[in-house]
ZAFI-61127 format. One record per atom (N, C-alpha, C): x, y, z; residue in three letters. Coordinates in steps of 0.2 Angstrom, whole numbers, plus 5000, padded with zeros to 4 digits. Each point is the difference from the previous one (the first is absolute). Example, Ala and Ser with C-alpha at 12.3 -4.5 7.8 and 13.67 -1.06 7.14 Angstrom:
506649725039ALA
499650065000ALA
500450065000ALA
499850054996SER
500450065001SER
499650055003SER
This chain:
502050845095UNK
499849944996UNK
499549965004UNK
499649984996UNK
499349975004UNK
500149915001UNK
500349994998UNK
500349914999UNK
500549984996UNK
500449955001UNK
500549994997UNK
499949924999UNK
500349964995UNK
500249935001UNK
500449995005UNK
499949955003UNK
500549995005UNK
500949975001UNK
500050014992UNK
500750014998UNK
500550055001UNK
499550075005UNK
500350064998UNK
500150054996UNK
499349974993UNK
500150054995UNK
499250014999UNK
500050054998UNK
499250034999UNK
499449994995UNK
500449935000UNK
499549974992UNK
500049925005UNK
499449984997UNK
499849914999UNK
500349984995UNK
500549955005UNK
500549964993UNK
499549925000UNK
499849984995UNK
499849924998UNK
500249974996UNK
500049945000UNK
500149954995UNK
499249994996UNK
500149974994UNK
499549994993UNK
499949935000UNK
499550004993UNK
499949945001UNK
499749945002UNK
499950005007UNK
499949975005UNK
499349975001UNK
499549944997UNK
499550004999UNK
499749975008UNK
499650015003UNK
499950005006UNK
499949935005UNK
500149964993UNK
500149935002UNK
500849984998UNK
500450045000UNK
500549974995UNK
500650035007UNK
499950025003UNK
500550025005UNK
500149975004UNK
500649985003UNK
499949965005UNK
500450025007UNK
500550035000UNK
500650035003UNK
500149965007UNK
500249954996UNK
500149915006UNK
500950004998UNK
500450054996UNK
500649965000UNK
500450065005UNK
500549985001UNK
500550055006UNK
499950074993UNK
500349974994UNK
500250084996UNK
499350034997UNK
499649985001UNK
499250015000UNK
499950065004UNK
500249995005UNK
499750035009UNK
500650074998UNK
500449985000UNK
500550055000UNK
499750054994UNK
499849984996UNK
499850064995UNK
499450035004UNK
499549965002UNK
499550055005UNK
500150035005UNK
500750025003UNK
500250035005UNK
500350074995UNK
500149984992UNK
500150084999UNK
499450034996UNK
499549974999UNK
499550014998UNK
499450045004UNK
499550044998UNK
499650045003UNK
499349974997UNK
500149974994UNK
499349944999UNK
500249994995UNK
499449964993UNK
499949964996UNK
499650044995UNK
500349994994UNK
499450014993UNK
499649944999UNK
499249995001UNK
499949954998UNK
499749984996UNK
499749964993UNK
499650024995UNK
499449985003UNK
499550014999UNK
499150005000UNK
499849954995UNK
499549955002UNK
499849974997UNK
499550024997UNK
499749994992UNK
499450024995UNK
499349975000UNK
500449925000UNK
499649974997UNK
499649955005UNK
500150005005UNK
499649985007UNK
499350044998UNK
500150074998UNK
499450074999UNK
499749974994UNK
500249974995UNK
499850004994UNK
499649945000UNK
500149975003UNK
499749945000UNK
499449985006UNK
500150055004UNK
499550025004UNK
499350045000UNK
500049994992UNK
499650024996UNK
500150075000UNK
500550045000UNK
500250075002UNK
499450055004UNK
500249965006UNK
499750025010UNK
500650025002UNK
500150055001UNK
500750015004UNK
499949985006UNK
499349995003UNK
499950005004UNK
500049915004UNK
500249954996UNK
500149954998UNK
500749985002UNK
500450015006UNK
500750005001UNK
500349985007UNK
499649955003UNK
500049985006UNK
500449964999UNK
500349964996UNK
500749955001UNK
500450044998UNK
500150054996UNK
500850034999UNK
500050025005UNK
499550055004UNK
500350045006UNK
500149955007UNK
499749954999UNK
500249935006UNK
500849984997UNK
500050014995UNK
500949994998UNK
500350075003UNK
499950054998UNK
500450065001UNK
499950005007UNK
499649995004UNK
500250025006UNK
500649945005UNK
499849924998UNK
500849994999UNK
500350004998UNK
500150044996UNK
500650044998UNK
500450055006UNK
499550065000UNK
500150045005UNK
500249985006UNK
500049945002UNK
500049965008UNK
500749984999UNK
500349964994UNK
500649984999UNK
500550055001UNK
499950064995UNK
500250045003UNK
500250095003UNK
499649975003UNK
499750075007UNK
500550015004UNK
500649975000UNK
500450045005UNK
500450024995UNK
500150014995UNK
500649994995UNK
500050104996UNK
499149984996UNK
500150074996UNK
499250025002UNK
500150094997UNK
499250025003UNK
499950054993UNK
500549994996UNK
499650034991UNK
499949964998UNK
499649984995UNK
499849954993UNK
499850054995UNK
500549994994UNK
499850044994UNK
499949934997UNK
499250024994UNK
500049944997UNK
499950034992UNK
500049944998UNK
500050004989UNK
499349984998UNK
499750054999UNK
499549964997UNK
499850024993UNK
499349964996UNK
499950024993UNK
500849974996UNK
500149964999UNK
500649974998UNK
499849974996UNK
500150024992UNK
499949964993UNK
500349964997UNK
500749985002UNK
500649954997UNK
500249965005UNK
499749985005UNK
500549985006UNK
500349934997UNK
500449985005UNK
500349935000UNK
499749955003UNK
499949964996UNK
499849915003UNK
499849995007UNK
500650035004UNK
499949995006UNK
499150045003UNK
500250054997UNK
499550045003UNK
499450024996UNK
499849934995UNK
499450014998UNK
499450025002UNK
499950005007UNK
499450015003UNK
499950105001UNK
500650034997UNK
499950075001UNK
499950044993UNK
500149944993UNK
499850034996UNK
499250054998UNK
500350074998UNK
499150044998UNK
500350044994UNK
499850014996UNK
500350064996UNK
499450065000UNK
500150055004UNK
499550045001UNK
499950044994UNK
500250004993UNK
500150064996UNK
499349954994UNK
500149935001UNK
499749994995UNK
499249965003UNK
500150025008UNK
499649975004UNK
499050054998UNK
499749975003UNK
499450055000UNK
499950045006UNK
499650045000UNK
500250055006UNK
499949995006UNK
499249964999UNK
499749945008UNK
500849975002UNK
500149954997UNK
500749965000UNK
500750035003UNK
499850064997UNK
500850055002UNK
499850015007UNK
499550025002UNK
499850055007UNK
500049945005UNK
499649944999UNK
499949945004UNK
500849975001UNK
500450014995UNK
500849955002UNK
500250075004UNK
499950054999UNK
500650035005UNK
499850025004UNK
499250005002UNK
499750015007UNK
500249955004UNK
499949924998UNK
500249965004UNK
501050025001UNK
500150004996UNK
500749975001UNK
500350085004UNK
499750055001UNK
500250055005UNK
499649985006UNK
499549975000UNK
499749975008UNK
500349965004UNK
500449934993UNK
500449975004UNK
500750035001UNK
500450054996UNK
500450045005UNK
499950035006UNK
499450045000UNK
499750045007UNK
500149945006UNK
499649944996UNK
500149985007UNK
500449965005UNK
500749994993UNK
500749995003UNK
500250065003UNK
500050065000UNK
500150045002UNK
499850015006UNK
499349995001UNK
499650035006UNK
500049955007UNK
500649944998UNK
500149965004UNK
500350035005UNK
499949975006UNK
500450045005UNK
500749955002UNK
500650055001UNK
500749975002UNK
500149965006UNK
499749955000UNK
500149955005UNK
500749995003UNK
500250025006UNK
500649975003UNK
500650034995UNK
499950044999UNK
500550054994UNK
500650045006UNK
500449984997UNK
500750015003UNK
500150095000UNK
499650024995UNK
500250094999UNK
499150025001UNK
499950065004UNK
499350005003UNK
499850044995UNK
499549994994UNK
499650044996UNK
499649954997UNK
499550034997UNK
499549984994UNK
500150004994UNK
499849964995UNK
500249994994UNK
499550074998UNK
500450044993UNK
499750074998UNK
499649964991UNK
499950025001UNK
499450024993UNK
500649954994UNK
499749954997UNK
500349964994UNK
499950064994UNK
500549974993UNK
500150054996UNK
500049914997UNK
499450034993UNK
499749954997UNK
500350024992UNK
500549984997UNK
500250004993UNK
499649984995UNK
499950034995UNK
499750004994UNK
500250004994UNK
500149954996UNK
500049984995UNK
499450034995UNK
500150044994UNK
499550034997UNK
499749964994UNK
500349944998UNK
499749964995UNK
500349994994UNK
500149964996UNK
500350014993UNK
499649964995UNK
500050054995UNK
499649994993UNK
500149984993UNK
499849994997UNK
500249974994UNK
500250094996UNK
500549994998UNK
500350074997UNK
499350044994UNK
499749934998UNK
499550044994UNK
499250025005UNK
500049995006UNK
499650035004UNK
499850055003UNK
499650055001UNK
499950065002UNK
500250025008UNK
500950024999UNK
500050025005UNK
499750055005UNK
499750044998UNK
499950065003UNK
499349985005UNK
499549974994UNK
499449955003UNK
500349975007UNK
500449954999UNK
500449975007UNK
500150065006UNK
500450034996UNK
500150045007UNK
499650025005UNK
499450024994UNK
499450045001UNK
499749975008UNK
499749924995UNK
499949975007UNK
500349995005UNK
500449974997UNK
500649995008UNK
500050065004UNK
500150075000UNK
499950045003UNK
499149995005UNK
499549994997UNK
499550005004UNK
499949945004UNK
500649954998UNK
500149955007UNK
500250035006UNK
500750044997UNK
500350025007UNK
499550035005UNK
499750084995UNK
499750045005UNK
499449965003UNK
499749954997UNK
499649955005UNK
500349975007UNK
500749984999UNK
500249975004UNK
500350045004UNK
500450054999UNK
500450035002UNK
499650065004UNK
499550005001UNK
499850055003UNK
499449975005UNK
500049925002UNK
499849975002UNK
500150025008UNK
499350025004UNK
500550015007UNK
499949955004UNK
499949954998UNK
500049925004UNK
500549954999UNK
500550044996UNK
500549984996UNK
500950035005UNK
500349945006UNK
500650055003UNK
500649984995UNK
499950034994UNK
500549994993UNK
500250044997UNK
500650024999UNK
500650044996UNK
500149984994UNK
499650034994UNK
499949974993UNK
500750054996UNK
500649954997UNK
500350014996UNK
500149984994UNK
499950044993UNK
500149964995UNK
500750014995UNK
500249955001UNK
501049994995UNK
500150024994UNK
500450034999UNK
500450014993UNK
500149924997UNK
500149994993UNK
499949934998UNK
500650034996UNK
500349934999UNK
500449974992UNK
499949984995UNK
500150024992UNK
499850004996UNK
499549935001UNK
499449994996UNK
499649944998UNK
500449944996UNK
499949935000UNK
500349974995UNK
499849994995UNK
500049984994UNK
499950024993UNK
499349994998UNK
499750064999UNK
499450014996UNK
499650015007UNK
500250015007UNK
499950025004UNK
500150075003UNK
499550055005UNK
500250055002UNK
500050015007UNK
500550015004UNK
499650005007UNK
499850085003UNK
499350005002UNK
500050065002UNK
500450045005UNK
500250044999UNK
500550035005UNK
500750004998UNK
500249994994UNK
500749994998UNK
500250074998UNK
499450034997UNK
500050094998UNK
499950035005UNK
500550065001UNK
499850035006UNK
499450045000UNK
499750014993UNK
499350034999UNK
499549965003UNK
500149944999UNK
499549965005UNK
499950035007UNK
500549985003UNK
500050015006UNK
499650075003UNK
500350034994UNK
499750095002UNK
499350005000UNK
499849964995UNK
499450004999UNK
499549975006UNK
500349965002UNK
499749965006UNK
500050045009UNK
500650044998UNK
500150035006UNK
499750045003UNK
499950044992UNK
499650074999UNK
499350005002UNK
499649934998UNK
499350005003UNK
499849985006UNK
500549965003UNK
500049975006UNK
500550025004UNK
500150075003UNK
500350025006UNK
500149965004UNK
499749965003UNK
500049975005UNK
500349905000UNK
500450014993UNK
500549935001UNK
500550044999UNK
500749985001UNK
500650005000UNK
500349964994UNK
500950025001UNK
500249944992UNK
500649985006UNK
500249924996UNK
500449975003UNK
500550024994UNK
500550005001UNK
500850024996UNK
500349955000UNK
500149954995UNK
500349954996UNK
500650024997UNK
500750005002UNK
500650034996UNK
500249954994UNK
499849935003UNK
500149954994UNK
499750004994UNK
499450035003UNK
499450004991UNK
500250064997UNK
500350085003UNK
500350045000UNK
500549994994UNK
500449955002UNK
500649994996UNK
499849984994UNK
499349945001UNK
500049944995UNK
499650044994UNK
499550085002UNK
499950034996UNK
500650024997UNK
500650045001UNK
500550044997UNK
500349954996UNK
500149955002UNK
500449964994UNK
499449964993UNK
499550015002UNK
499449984994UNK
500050074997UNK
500050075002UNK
500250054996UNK
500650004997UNK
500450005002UNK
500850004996UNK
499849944996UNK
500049935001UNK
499849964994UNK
499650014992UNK
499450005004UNK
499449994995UNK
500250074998UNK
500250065000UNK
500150064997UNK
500650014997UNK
500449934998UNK
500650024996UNK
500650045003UNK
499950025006UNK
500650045003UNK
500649965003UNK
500550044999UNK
500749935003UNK
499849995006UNK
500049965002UNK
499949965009UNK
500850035003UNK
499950035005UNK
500749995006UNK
500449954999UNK
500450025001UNK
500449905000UNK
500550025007UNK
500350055000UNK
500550005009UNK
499750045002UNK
500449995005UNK
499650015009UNK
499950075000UNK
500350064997UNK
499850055001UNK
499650024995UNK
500049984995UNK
499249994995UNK
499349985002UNK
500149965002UNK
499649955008UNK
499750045003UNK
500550045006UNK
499950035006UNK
499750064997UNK
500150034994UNK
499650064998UNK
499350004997UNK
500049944998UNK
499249974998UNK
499549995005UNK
500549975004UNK
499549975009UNK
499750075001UNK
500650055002UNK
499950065004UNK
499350044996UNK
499949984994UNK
499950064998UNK
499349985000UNK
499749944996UNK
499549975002UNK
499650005005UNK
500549975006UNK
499550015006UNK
500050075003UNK
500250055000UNK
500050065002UNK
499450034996UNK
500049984995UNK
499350034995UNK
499449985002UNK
500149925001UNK
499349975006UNK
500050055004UNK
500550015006UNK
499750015008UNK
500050084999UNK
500150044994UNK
499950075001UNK
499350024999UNK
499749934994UNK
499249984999UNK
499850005005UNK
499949955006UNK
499849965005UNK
500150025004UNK
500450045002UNK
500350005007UNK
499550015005UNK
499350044999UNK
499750025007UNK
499549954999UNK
500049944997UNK
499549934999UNK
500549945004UNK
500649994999UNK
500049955002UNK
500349975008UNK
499649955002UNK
500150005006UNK
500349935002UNK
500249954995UNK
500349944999UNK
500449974993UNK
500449985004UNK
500649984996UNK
500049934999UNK
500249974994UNK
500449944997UNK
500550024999UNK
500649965005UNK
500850034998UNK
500249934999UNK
500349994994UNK
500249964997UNK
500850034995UNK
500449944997UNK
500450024995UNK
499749974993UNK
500050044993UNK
499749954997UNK
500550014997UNK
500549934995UNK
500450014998UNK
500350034991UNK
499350005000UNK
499950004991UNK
500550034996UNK
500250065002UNK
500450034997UNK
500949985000UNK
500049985004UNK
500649954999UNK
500149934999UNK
499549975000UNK
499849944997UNK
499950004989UNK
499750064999UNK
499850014993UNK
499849944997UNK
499449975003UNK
499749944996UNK
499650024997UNK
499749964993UNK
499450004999UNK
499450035003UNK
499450044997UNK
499550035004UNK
499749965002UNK
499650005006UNK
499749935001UNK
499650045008UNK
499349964998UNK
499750035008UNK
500349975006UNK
500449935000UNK
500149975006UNK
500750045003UNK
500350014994UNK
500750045000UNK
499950055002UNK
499450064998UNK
500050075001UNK
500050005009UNK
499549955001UNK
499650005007UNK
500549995007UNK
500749984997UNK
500449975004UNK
500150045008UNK
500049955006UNK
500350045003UNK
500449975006UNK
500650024999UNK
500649995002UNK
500250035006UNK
500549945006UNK
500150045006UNK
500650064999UNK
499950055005UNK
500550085000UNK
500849955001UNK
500149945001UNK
500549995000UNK
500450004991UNK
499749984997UNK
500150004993UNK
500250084998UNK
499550035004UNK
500150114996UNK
500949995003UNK
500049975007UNK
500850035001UNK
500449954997UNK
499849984995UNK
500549964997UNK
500350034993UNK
499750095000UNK
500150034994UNK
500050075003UNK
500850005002UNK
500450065008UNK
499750074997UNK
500350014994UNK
499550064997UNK
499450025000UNK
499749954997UNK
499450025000UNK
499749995005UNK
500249955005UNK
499650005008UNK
500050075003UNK
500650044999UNK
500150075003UNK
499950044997UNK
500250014995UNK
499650064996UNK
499450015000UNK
499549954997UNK
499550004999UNK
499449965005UNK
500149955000UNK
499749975005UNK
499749995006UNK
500650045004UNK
499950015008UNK
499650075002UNK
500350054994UNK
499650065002UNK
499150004996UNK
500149964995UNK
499250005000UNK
499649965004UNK
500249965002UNK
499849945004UNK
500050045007UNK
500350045003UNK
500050075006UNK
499450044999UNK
499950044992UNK
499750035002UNK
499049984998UNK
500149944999UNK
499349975000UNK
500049975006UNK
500549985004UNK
499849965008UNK
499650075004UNK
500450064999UNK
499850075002UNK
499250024998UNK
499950004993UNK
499350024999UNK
499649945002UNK
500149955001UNK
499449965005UNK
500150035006UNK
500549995004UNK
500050065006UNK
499650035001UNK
500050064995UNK
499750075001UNK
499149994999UNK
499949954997UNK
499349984999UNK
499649975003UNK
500449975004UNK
499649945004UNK
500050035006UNK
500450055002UNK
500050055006UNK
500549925007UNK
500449984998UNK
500549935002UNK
499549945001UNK
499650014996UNK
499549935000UNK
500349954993UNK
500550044995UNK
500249964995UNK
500049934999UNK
499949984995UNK
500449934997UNK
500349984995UNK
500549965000UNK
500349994995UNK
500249925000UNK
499749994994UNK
500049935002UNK
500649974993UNK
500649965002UNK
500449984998UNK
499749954996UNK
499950024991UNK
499749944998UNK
500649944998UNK
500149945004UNK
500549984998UNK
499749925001UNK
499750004995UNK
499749925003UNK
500549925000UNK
499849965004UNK
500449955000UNK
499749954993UNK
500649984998UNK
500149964994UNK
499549945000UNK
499949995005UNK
499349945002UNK
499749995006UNK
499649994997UNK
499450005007UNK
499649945000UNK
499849995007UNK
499949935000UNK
500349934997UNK
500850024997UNK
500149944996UNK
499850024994UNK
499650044996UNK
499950034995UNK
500650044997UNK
500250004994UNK
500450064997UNK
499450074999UNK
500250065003UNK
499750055001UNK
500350054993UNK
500450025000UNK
500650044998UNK
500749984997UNK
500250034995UNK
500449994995UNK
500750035004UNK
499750065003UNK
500350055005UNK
500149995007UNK
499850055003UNK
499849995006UNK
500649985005UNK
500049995006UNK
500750005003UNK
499949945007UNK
500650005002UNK
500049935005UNK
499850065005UNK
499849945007UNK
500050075005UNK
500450025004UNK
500849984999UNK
500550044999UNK
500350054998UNK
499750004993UNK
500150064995UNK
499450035003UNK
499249995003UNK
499650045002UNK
500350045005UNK
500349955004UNK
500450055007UNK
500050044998UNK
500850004996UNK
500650054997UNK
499650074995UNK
499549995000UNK
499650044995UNK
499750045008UNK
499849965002UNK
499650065006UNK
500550025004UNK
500749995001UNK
500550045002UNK
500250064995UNK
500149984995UNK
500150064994UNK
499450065001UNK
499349984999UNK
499550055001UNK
500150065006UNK
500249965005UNK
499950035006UNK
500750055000UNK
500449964997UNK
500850074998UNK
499750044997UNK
499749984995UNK
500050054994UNK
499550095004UNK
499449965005UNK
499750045003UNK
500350035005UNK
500549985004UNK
500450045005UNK
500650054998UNK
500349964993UNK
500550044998UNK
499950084995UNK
């Protein structure tokens, strides 16, 4: 094994969310979550670039903030996965919205150049006074693929989207780890790219050189928009449930498996919830404390898939994995963020559960 998180397990565990102004880790129970953390998911700003007349090159205050950032905290973590290309975001994090799918191509290649420069060069900060003696390794930059009006030409979208990546993605000026996410159905009269896993294939196939991040939540949020919109009886008990979970994500990571090299682990509770279809509802995500609140299906189903995806980032990343617990806090800055989302006690409890699930 070539690296591990310093938790004693062979993946980078993060926390989500996190807008790089929004973090403060000034409370006792703050600090304590940074001693089991190996770093931060952060989103990337768009419209700083946008309004920069799209100059990527035009990015001397964000990166005057980000290395602020880095100085805060330098002794703490040495990954940074960040989100960028983000279509729907929240209030909070207005300044990250882009929707690449319906972007133009200049537009596309100029936001994710910048917003991979200013990962790089959080990354390429050096560990000041770092209590564990290494270097920060190469950031993994998440991709959102864009979503479209369902009577739009998807294939057109793809098409370009694709000639962004390999612009950027094969940038050698660029020290960034491009992944692009499986997505949860669009909301009405909306499509998001990526919710099919023909998309994905699509994108993968011409750009060897990205990766896919594996979202169990939009996973689910897809299987139960099938069983709905398809007239099929929905699961209703746990072992109904637990065999729909199983079968679903196991069909992903048989697709996937040699692509992905980053995780969104979350609980999405939909199917035992049974509400209304709804995009805020599909998108949910919930802390792993909630999965073991449903004894069956956390054991039958849930731990062993959630095992054998913490393994195939493993096996991918060659111990450089990440998995980032998407479990965002219900509000940020005094803002409501999240319907979902967990206290950071449930966030503990959830990074305990991860790290059983992965030794057990």
């Amino acid at each position: 094994m070539t690296d591990a998180g310093h938790a004693g397990i062979p993946y980078h565990l993060v926390l989500p969310y996190v807008g790089i102004r929004s973090y403060s880790g000034t409370t006792k129970i703050d600090r304590k979550l940074g001693e089991e953390l190996d770093g931060l998911e952060c989103f990337l700003p768009a419209t700083l670039c946008l309004n920069s007349g799209n100059a990527p090159d035009k990015y001397g205050d964000y990166l005057k903030l980000s290395e602020s950032f880095v100085e805060e905290f330098s002794n703490n973590f040495r990954f940074y996965a960040f989100h960028a290309c983000f279509e729907d975001p929240s209030p909070v994090l207005a300044n990250t919205k882009f929707n690449l799918a319906e972007s133009s191509y200049d537009e596309g290649v100029n936001v994710l150049k910048f917003q991979s420069r200013v990962a790089s060069n959080i990354a390429n900060a050096p560990c000041v006074n770092s209590p564990r003696d290494y270097k920060r390794i190469a950031p993994l930059v998440n991709v959102h693929l864009g979503r479209i009006q369902k009577s739009s030409d998807k294939f057109g979208s793809i098409d370009k989207i694709v000639k962004v990546l390999e612009k950027v993605a094969y940038d050698t000026g660029l020290f960034a780890s491009i992944a692009v996410e499986n997505m949860s159905p669009g909301k009405k009269g909306f499509y998001n790219i990526g919710e099919c896993d023909d998309d994905i294939v699509r994108v993968l196939d011409k750009v060897p050189n990205v990766s896919l991040t594996y979202d169990l939540g939009h996973v689910d949020a897809v299987a139960f928009n099938e069983f709905s919109g398809n007239g099929r009886k929905l699961p209703r008990d746990e072992s109904e449930i637990a065999d729909a979970f199983v079968d679903y994500q196991n069909k992903f990571m048989d697709k996937f498996k040699d692509r992905i090299v980053h995780m969104h682990l979350s609980f999405n509770d939909i199917f035992f919830s049974q509400k209304p279809n709804g995009y805020y509802f599909l998108g949910r995500h919930c802390p792993l404390t909630k999965a073991k609140e449903h004894e069956f299906f956390y054991e039958k189903a849930f731990k062993p898939v959630v095992k054998r995806a913490l393994d195939i980032v493993e096996k991918n990343r060659n111990g450089l994995g990440c998995v980032n617990l998407e479990i965002p806090r219900k509000r940020i800055l005094g803002i409501k963020f999240a319907d979902c989302g967990g206290s950071v006690n449930e966030q503990l409890e959830s990074i305990k559960i991860a790290k059983d699930i992965y030794k057990g």
